[in-house]
Backbone bond lengths (Angstrom), bond angles and torsions (degrees), N, CA, C in turn:
res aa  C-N    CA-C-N  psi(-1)  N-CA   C-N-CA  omega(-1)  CA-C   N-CA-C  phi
1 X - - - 1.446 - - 1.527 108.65 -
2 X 1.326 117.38 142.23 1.450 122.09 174.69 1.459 110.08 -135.30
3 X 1.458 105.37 162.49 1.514 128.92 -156.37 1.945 98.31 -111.19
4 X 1.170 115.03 123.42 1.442 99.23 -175.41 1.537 105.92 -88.17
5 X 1.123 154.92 171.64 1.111 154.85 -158.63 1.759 117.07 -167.59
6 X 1.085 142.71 110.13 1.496 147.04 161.49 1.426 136.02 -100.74
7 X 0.856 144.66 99.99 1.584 170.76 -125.24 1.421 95.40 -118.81
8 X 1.425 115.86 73.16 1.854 99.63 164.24 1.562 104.03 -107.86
9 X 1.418 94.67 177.40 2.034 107.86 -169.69 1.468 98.18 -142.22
10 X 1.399 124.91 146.51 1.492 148.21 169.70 1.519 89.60 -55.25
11 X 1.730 115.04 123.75 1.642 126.54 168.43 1.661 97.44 -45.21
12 X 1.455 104.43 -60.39 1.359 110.46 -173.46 1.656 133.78 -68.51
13 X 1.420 92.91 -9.28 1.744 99.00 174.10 1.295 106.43 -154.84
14 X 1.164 110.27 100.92 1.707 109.22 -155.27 1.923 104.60 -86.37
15 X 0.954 94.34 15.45 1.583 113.25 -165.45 2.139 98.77 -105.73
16 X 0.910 102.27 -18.37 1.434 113.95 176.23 1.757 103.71 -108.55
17 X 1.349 102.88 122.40 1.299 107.29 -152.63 2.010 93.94 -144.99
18 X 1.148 99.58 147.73 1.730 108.46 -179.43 1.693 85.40 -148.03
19 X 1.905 88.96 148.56 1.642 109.35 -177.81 1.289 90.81 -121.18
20 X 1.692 106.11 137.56 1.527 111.59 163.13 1.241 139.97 -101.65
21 X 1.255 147.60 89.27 1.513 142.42 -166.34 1.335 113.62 -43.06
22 X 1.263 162.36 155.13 0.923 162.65 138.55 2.076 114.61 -57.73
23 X 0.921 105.02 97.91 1.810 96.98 -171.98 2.187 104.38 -97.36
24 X 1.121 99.81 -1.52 1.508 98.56 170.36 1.326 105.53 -72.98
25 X 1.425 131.19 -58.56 1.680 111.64 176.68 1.050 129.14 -71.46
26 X 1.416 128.19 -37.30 1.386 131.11 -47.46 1.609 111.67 -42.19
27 X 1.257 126.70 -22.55 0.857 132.53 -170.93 1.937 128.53 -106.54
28 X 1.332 106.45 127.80 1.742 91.27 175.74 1.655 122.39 -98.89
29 X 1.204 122.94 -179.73 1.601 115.04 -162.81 1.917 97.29 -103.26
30 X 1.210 105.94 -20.21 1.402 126.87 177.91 1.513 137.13 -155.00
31 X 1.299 143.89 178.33 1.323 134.95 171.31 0.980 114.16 -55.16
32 X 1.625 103.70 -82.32 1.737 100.53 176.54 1.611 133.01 2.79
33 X 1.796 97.52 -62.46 1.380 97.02 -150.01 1.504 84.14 -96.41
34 X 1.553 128.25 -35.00 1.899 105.34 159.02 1.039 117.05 -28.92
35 X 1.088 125.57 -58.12 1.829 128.42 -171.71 1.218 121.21 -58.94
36 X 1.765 116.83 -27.27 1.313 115.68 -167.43 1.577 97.64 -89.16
37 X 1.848 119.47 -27.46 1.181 109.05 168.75 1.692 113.21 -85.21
38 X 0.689 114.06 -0.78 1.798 100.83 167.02 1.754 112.19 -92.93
39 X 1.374 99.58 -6.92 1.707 97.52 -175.04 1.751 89.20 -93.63
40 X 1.550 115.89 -36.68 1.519 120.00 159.43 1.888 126.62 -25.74
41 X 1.551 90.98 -52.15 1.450 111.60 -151.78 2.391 91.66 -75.44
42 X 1.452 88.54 -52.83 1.522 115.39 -169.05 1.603 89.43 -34.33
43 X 1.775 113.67 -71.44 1.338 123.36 175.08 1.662 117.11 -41.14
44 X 0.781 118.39 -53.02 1.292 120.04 -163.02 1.827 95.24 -81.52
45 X 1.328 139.80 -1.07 1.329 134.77 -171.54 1.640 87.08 -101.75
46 X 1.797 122.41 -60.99 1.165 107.81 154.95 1.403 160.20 20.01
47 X 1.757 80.94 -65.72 1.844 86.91 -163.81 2.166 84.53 -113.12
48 X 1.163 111.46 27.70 1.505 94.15 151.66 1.570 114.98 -122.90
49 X 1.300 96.05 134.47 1.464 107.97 176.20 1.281 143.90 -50.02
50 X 1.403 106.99 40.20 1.692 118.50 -165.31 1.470 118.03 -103.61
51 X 1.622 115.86 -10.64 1.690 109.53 -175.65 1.789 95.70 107.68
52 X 1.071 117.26 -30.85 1.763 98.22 176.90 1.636 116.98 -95.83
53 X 1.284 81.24 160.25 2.058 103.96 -179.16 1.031 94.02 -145.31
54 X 1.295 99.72 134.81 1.776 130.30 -167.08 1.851 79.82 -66.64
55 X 1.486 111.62 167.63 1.312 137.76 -162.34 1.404 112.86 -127.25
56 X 1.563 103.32 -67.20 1.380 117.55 -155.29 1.802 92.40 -171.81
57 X 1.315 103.69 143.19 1.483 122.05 -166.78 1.808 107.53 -139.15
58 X 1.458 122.74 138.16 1.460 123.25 165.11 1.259 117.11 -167.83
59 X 1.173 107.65 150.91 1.411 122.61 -171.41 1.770 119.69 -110.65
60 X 1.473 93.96 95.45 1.586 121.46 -155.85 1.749 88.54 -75.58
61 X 1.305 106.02 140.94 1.538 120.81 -177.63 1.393 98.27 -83.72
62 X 1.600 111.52 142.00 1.503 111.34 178.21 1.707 100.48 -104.82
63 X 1.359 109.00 179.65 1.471 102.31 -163.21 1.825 83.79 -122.00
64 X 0.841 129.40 143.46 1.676 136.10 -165.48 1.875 112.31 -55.75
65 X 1.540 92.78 130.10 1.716 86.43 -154.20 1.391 144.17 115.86
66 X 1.583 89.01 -42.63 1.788 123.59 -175.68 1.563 100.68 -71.44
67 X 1.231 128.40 116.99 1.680 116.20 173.26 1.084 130.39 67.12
68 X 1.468 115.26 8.25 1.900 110.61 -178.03 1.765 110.15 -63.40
69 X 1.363 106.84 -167.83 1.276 113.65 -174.14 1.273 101.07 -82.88
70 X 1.591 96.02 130.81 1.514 112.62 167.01 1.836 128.28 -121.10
71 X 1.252 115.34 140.64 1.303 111.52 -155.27 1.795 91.89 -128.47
72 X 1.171 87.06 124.70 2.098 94.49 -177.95 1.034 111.83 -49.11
73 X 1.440 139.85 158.71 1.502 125.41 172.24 2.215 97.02 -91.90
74 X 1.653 108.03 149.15 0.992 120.11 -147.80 1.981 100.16 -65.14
């Protein structure tokens, strides 16, 4: 299982930097499709009008247990 991860930075201060978790899976079943949601996430950080551009993106291996699906109690 993997954790998708996105690395954007302020256009204007590239030294000011925010990381994004991915909260749609949280979790992926493989790389691949981590990657296709962090190349997801990059786009979609993009197209809002705040001053950041994604940087750098990865899909951190979870260790069994770590982050599975969780469902609120009702």
């Amino acid at each position: 299982m993997f954790k998708a991860i996105v690395l954007a930075c302020m256009i204007a201060d590239p030294s000011q930097c925010v990381e994004f978790w991915d909260v749609r899976g949280p979790t992926w079943p493989d790389r691949e499709s981590c990657k296709r949601r962090c190349l997801e996430m990059a786009r979609d950080i993009g197209e809002i009008d705040n001053g950041l551009v994604a940087t750098a993106w990865r899909c951190q291996t979870l260790k069994p247990g770590r982050l599975t699906q969780w469902t609120p109690s009702p």
